[in-house]
VMD Tcl script that draws the C-alpha trace (Angstrom):
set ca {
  {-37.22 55.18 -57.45}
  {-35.12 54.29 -60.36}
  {-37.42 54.96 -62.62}
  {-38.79 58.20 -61.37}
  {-34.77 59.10 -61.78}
  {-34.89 57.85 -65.58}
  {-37.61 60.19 -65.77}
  {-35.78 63.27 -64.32}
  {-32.69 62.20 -66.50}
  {-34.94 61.95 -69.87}
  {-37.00 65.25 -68.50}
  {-33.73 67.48 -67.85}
  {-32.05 65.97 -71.02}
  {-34.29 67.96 -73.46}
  {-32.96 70.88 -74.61}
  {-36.27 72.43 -75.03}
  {-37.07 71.15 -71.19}
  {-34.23 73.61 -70.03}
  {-35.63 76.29 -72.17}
  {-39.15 75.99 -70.85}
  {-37.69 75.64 -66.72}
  {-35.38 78.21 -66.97}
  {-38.99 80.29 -67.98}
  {-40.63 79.02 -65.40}
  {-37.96 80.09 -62.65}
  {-37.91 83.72 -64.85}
  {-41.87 84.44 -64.10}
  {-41.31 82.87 -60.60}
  {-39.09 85.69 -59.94}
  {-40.98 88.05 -61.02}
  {-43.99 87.25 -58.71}
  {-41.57 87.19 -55.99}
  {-40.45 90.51 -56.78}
  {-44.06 91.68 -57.14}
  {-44.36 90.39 -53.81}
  {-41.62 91.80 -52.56}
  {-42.37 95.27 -53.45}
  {-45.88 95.03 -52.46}
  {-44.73 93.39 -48.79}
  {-42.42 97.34 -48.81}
  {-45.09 99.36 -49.97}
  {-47.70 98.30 -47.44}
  {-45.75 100.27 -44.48}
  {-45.56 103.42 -46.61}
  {-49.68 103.21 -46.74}
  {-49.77 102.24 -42.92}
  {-47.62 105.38 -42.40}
  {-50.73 107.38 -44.04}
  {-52.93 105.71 -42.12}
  {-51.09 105.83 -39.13}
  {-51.30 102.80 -38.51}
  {-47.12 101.86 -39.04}
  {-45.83 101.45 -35.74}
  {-49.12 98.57 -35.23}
  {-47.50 96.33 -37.78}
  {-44.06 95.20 -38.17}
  {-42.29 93.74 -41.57}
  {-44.02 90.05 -41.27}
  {-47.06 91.95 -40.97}
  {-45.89 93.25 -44.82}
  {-45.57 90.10 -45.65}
  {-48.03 88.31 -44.45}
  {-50.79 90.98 -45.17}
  {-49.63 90.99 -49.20}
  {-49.39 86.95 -49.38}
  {-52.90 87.10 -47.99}
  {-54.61 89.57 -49.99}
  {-52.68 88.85 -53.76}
  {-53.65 84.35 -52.85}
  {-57.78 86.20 -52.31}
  {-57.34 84.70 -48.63}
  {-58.62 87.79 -47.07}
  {-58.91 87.06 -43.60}
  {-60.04 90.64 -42.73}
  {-57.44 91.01 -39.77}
  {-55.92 93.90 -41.21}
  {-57.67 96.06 -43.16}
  {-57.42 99.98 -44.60}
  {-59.85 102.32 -43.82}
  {-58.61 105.19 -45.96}
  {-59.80 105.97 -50.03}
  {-56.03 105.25 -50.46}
  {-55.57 101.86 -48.63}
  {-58.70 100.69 -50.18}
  {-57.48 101.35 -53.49}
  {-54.34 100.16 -52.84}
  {-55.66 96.93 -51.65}
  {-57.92 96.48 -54.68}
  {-54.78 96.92 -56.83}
  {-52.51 94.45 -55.05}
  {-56.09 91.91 -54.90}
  {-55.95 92.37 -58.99}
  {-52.82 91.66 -59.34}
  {-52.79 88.52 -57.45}
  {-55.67 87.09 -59.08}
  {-53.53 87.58 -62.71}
  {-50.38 86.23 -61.51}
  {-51.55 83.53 -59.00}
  {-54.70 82.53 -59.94}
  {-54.22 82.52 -63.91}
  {-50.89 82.98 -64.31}
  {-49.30 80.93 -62.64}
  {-50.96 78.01 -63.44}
  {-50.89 77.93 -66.96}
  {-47.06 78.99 -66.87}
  {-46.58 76.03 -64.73}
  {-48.97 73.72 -67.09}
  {-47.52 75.45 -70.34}
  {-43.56 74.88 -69.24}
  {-43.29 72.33 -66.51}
  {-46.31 69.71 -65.94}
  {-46.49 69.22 -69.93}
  {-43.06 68.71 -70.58}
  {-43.06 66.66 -67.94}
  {-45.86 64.43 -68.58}
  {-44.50 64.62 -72.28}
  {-40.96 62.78 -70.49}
  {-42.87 60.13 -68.97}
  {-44.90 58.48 -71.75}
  {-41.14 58.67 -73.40}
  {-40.29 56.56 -70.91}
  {-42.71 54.66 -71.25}
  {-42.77 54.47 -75.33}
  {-38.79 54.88 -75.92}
  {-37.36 56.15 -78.85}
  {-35.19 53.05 -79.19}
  {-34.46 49.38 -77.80}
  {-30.99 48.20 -76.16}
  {-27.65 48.06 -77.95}
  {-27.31 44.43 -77.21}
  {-30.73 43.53 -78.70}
  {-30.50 40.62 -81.43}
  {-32.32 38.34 -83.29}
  {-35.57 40.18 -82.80}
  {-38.78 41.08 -85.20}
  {-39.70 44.42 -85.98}
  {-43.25 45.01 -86.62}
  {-44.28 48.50 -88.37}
  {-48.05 48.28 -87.89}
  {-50.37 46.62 -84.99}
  {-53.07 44.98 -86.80}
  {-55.36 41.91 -86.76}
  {-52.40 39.83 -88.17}
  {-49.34 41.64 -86.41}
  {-51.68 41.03 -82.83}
  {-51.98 37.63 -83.45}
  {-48.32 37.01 -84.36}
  {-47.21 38.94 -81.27}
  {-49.21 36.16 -79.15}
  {-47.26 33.78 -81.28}
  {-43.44 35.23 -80.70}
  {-44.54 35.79 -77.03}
  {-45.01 32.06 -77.14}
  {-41.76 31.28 -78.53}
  {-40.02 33.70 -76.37}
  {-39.06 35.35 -79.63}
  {-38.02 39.16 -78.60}
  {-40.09 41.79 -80.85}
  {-40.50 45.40 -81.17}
  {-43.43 47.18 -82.98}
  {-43.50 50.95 -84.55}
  {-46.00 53.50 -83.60}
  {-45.73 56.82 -84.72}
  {-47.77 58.58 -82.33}
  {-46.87 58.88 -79.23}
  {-50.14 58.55 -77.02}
  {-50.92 55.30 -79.05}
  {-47.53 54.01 -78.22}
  {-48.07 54.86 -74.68}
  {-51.72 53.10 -75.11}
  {-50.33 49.83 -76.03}
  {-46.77 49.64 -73.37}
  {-49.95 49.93 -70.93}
  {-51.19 46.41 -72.58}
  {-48.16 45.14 -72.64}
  {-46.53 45.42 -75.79}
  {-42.91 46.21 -76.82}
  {-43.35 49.64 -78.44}
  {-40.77 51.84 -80.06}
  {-42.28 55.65 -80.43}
  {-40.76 55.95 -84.39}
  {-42.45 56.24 -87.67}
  {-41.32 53.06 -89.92}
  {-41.37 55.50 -92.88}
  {-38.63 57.68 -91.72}
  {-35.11 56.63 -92.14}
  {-33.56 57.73 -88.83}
  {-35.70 55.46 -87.31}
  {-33.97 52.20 -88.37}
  {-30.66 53.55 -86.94}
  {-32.18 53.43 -83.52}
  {-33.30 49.48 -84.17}
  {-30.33 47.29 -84.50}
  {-31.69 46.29 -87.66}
  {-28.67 45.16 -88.91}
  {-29.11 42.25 -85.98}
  {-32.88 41.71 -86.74}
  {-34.47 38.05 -87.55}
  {-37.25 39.37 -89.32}
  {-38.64 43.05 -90.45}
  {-42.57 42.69 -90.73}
  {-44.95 45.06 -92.74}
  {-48.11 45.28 -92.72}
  {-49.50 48.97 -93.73}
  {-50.99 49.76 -96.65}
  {-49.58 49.06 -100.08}
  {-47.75 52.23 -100.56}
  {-46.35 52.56 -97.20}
  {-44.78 49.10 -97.07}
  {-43.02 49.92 -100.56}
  {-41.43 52.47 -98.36}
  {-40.58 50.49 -95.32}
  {-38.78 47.54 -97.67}
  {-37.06 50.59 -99.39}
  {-35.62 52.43 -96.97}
  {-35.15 49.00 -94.32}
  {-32.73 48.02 -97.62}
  {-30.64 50.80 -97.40}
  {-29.54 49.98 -94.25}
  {-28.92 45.90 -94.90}
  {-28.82 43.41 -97.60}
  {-29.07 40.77 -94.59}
  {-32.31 41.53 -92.74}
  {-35.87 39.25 -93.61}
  {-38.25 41.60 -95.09}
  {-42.50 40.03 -95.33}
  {-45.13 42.50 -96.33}
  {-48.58 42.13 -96.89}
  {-49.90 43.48 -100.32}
  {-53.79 44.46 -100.81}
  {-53.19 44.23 -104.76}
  {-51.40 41.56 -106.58}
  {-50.04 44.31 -108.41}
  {-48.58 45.71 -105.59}
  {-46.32 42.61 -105.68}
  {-43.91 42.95 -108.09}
  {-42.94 46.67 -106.64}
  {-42.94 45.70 -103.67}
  {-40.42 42.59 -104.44}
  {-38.31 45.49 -106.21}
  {-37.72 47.56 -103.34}
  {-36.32 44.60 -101.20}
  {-38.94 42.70 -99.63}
  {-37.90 39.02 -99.60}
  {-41.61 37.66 -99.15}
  {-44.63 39.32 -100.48}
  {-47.99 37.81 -98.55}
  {-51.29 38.24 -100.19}
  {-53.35 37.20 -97.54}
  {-56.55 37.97 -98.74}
  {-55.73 35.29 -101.55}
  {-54.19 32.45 -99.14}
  {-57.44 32.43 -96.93}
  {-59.78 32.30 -99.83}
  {-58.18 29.03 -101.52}
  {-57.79 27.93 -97.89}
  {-61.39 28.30 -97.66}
  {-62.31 27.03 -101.13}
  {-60.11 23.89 -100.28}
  {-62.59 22.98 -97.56}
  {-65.58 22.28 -99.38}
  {-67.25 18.89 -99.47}
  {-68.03 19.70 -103.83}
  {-65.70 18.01 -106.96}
  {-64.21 14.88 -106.38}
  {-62.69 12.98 -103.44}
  {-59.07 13.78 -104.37}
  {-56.38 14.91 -102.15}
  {-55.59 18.44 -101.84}
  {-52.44 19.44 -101.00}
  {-52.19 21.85 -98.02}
  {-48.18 22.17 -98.18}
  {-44.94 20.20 -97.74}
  {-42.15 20.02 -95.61}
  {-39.32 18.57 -97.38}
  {-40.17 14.77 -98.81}
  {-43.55 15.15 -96.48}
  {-46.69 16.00 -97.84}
  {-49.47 17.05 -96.43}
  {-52.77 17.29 -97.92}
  {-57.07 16.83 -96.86}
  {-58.84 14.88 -98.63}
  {-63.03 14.48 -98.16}
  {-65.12 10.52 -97.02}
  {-67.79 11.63 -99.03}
  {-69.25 9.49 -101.20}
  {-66.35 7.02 -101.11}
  {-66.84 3.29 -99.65}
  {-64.61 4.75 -96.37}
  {-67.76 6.01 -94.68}
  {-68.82 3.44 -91.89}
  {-65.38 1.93 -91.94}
  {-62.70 2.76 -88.83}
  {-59.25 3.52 -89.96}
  {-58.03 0.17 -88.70}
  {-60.34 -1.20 -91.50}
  {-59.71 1.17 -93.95}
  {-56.24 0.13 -94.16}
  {-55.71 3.06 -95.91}
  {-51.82 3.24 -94.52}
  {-51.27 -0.66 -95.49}
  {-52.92 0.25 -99.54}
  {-51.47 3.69 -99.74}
  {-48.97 4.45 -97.21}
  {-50.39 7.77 -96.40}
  {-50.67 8.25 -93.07}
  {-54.14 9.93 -91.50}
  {-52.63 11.87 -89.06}
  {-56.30 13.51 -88.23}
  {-60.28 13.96 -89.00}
  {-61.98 17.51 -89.26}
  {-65.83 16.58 -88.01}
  {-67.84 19.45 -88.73}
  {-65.30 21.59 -87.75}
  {-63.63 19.88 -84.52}
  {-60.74 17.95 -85.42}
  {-60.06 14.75 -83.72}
  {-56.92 12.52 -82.73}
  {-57.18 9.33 -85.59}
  {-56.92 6.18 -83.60}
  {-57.65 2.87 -84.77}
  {-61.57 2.97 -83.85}
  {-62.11 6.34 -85.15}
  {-65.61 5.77 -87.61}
  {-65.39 7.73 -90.78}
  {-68.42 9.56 -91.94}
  {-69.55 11.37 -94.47}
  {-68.48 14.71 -93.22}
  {-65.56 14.11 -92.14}
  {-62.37 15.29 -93.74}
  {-59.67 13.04 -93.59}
  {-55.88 14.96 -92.74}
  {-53.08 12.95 -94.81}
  {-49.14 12.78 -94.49}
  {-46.61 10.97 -96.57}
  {-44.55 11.01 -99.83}
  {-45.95 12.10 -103.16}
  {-46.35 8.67 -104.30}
  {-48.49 7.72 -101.32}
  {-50.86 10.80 -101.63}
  {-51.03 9.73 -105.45}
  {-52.03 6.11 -104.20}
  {-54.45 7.54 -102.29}
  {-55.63 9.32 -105.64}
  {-55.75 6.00 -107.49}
  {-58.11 4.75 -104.73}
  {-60.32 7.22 -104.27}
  {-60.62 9.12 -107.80}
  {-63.88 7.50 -109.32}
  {-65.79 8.88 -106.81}
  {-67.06 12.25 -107.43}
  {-69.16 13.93 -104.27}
  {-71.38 16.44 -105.98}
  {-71.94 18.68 -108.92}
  {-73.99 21.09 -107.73}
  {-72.70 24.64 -107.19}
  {-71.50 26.45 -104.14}
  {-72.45 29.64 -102.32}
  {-69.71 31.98 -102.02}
  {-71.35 35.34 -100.18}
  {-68.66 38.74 -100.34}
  {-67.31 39.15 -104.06}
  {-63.82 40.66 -102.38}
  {-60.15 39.46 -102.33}
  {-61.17 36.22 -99.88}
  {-63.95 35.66 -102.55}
  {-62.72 36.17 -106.04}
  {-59.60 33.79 -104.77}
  {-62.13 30.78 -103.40}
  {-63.98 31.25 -106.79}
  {-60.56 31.36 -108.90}
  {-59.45 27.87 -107.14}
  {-63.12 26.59 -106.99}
  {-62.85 26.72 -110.72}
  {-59.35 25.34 -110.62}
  {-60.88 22.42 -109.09}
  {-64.17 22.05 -111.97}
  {-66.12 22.99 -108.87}
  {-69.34 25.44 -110.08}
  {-69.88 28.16 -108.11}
  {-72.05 31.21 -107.50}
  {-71.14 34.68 -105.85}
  {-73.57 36.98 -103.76}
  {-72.93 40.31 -103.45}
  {-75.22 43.84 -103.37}
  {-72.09 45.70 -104.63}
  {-73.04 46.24 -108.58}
  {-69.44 47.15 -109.31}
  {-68.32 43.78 -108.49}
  {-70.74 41.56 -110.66}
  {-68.33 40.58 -113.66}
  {-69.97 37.83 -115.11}
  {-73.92 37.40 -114.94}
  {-73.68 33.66 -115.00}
  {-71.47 33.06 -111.88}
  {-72.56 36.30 -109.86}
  {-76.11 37.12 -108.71}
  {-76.46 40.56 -107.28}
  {-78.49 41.35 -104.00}
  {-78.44 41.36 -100.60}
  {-77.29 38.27 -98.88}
  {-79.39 38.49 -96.36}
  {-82.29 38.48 -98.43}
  {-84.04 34.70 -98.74}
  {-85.13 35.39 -102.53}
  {-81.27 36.32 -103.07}
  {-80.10 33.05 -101.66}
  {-82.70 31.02 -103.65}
  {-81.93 32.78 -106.93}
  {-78.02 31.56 -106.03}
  {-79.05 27.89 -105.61}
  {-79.20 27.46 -101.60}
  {-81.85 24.46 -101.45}
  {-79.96 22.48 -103.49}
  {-76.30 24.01 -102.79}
  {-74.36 21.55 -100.43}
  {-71.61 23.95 -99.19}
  {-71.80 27.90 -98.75}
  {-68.56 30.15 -97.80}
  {-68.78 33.31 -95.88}
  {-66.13 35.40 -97.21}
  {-67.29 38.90 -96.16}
  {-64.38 41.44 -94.25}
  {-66.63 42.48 -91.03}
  {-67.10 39.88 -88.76}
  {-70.19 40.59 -87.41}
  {-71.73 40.25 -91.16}
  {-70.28 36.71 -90.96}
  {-71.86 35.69 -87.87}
  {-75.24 36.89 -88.84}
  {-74.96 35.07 -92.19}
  {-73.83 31.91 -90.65}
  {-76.77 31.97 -88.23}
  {-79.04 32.62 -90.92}
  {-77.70 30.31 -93.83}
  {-77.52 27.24 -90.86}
  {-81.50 28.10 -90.11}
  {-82.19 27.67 -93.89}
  {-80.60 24.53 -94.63}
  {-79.53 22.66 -91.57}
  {-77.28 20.21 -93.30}
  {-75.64 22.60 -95.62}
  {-71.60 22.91 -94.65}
  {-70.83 25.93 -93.99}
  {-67.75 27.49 -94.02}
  {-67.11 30.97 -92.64}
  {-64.12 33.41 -92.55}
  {-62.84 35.20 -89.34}
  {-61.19 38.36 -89.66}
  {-60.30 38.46 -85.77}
  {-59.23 35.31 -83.53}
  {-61.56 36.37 -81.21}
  {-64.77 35.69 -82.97}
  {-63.84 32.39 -84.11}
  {-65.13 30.19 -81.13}
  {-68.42 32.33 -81.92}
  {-68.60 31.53 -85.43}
  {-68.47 27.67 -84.71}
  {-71.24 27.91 -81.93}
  {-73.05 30.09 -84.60}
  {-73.29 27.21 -86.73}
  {-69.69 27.13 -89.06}
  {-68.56 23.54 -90.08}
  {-65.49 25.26 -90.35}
  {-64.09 28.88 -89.17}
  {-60.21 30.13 -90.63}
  {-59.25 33.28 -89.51}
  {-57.36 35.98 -91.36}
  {-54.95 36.92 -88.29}
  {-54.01 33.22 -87.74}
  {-53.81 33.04 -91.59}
  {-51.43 35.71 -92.32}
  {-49.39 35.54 -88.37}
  {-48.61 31.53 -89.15}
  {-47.64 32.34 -92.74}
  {-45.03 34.99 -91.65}
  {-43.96 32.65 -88.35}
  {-43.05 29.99 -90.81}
  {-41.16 32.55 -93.15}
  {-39.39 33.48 -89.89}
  {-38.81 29.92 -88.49}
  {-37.21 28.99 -91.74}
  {-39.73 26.16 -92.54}
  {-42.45 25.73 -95.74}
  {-45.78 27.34 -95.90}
  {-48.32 24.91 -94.32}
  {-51.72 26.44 -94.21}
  {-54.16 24.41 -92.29}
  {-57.46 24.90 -90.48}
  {-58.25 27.72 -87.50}
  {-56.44 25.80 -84.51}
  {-54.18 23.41 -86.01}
  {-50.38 23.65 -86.06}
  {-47.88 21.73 -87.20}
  {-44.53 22.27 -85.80}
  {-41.03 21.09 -85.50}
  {-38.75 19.84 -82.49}
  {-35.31 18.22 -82.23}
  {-35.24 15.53 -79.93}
  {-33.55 16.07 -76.56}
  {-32.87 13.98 -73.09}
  {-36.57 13.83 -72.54}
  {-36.86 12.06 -75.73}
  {-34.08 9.95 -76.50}
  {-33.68 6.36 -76.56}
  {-37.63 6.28 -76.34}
  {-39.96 4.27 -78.90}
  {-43.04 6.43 -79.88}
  {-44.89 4.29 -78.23}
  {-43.29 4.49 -74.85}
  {-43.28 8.16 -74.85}
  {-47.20 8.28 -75.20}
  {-46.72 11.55 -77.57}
  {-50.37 11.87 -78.59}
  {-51.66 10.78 -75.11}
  {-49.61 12.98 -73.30}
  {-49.97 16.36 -75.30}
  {-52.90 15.27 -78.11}
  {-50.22 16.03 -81.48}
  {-49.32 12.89 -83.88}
  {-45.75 12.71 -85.05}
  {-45.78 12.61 -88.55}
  {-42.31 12.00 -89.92}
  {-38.88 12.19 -88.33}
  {-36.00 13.44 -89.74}
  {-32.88 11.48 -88.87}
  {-29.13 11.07 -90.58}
  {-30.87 8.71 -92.76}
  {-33.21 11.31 -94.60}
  {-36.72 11.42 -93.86}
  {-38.90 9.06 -92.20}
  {-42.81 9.23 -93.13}
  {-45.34 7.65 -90.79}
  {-43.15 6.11 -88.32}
  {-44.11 3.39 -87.12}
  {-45.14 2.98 -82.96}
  {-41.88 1.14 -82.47}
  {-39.18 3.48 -83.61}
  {-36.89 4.53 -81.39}
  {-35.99 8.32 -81.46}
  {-32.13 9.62 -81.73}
  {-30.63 12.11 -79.92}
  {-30.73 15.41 -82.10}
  {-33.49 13.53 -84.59}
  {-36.22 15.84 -85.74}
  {-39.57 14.99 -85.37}
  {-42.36 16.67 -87.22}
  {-45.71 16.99 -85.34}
  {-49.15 17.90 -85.94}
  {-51.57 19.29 -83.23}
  {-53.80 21.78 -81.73}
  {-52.39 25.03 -80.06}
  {-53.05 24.15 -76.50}
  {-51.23 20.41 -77.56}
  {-48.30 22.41 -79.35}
  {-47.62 24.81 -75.75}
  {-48.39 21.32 -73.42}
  {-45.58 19.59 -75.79}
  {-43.17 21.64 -75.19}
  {-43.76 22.18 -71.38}
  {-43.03 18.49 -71.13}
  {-40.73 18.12 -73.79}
  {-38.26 21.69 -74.59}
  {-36.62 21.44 -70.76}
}
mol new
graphics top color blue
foreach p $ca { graphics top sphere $p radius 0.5 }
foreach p [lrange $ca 0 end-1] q [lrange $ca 1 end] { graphics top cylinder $p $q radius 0.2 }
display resetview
């Protein structure tokens, strides 16, 4: 009931509504008249007939209702040349105002406007006065779905933009918080409390998020802006109308993906940092480590890096004592600089391969693995059929991917790692399947441009799988949360929390962190600065910080047990 009335008030608010009513009740009148006179004029026939005194007045009636709706029950009926024609007329005329009429009046200035009103409702040209702290989102894309899921999580409150209004009313029926505005027009941001926004997030094109910063900064100096840029020269203009981050997504996923491969040496990598913590990946293979558990590694008592977890052809697992090291794993590491440079020290004669690897899709993702491939002295060689992307014959061989000859020509027999860069998913899933068939111990390492087709990529044959959305949605979480840029693998988080009741007083090893939930706290920070690696004994503080690593489904069971 209430909302059928918010409907009425939002229908009968419109100016335009009025307009088109007060039209409707105009031609309504008119057929009534019609009616009316017809109703008089059918006793002045019956008088010719004489026929008048068989029929009274709600005869009149009845007889014109009947004959102008095409009823015609025959009942009464004019036998005369002039009742006939006069019934023909009056049939005529009923079938142009009732029958066509009528209904498109009533289409044209009342059931339109009306269903206009209520996907209004439904898609609202604004959100509450009392709204704060909120993200607005001017596009729904792969990455802007993904970090929806992620704010819904947090019970973060968001609104997103959509222009048109049937698409707006298309996603409130999925469940999103939609505001029916363009993020390109100025009036819109009035209407947003954006002077009380967290975090304003843009992710069109280019061009259009040049307008969004510019026109978000007229309105506040305050207000987060992150927007995605296609071009790296895109990034400079875009830092020059206002935005505060600029994310070039394309780039971050393909160093994320070059960072993966087994190639180079068996140095660490750094992933990111969060304050004195480091956190890098470093590869077992070819390095004495392989056969070894990490209680006999003792790489924490030589180093003081802690492993804080193992990628295994793609699944990453929780590193207790007895976990074996092979050579395909891919050892996670967490400590100071010094440690991770320890861990250098150890591990640095030992180079894993020299022979080149596969990148397939010459794009944004694949010019940036190739760019920190080379960073790295890691050869390389890039597949692509697109001629205008070959730009230097040595490193690029052009053809069709797909083709076998192609894949020889770029060294897959003797090619240890390829990545699978390409934009459409599907592509990368047939590639995967096809490269894995080829060379069954080749790692392979795919991109994912959609959450959804990661699981599918891994039972396709991916070592590893890092998706685009999760890429650029964790990358803009983090600016919003405040914390450093952390990129790891497709189903890894790390994550803060400051410890509360549930936590206090409480060695780690009586709380059973990783048992309970499956993350590994990796430092805490206390009043004493930061604490790498603690060890099982240490007792946590009220209002310490602990800094965890873990998978998504650990990260949500965390803090069911642990954020009451």
């Amino acid at each position: 009931m209430k909302f059928v009335t918010s409907q009425l008030s939002h229908f009968f608010s419109n100016r335009r509504t009025k307009t088109n009513v007060w039209k409707l009740l105009k031609f309504i009148s008119v057929l009534f008249l019609v009616y009316v006179f017809y109703s008089v004029a059918f006793h002045f026939v019956a008088v010719y007939e004489g026929i008048a005194d068989e029929h009274s007045w709600v005869s009149g009636f009845y007889w014109a209702l009947v004959t102008m709706s095409t009823l015609g029950y025959g009942d009464i009926v004019f036998t005369t040349d002039l009742g006939r024609l006069y019934s023909m007329f009056v049939l005529f005329t009923g079938v142009l105002f009732l029958l066509v009429m009528l209904p498109f009046t009533f289409i044209e200035f009342f059931y339109a406007p009306w269903m206009k009103a209520q996907n209004e409702a439904r898609a609202p040209k604004q959100i509450p006065d009392n709204t704060r702290d909120h993200v607005i989102i001017t596009n729904l894309d792969a990455v802007s779905e993904a970090l929806v899921r992620k704010l819904n999580s947090n019970k973060i409150d968001y609104t997103i933009l959509e222009p048109d209004l049937q698409k707006a009313v298309d996603l409130s029926d999925f469940g999103y918080k939609v505001v029916n505005r363009d993020p390109t027009d100025f009036d819109t941001y009035n209407s947003l409390n954006i002077q009380h926004a967290s975090l304003v997030v843009a992710t069109n094109s280019d061009m259009v998020n040049t307008n969004i910063a510019f026109t978000v900064r007229e309105f506040t100096k305050d207000v987060k802006i992150v927007a995605t840029a296609a071009s790296s020269d895109s990034v400079d203009i875009l830092q020059m109308a206002g935005a505060n981050q600029v994310l070039k997504v394309g780039e971050i996923l393909g160093r994320s993906l070059a960072r993966r491969t087994l190639g180079g040496n068996a140095r660490v990598h750094v992933i990111g940092h969060i304050d004195e913590l480091v956190i890098g990946e470093a590869t077992a293979q070819g390095t004495p480590l392989i056969g070894k558990t990490l209680a006999e590694s003792k790489l924490r008592e030589i180093t003081g890096a802690n492993v804080v977890g193992m990628w295994e052809r793609g699944k990453f697992k929780q590193p207790l004592p007895g976990t074996i090291i092979t050579d395909k794993s891919v050892l996670v590491l967490a400590g100071t600089v010094e440690h991770l440079r320890a861990y250098d020290e150890l591990v640095s004669i030992y180079h894993v391969s020299d022979k080149p690897v596969i990148i397939i899709g010459a794009g944004r993702v694949g010019r940036a693995a190739a760019k920190s491939l080379s960073e790295r002295q890691i050869d390389y060689r890039i597949v692509d059929k697109d001629p205008a992307r070959i730009r230097d014959k040595e490193k690029y061989v052009l053809g069709d991917a797909a083709d076998h000859e192609v894949l020889k020509k770029a060294g897959l027999e003797e090619a240890h790692t390829a990545l699978i860069t390409t934009h459409s998913d599907d592509i990368n899933i047939y590639l995967t399947i096809y490269c894995r068939r080829l060379s069954p111990d080749m790692q392979i390492i795919s991109r994912a441009t959609y959450e959804k087709n990661v699981n599918t990529l891994h039972r396709a044959g991916a070592d590893f799988v890092m998706s685009y959305a999760s890429m650029g949605s964790n990358s803009i979480f983090n600016i919003l949360e405040g914390q450093e840029e952390v990129i790891l693998a497709e189903g890894l988080n790390i994550f803060n929390h400051k410890v509360n009741k549930s936590l206090a007083d409480k060695s780690l090893i009586e709380s059973d962190i990783r048992k309970q939930t499956g993350c590994t706290v990796m430092a805490i920070k206390c009043e004493s600065g930061l604490v790498v690696g603690p060890e099982p004994g240490r007792v946590l503080k009220m209002d310490d910080e602990i800094i965890l690593i873990g998978q998504p489904e650990g990260e949500n069971h965390f803090n069911e047990l642990y954020e009451k």
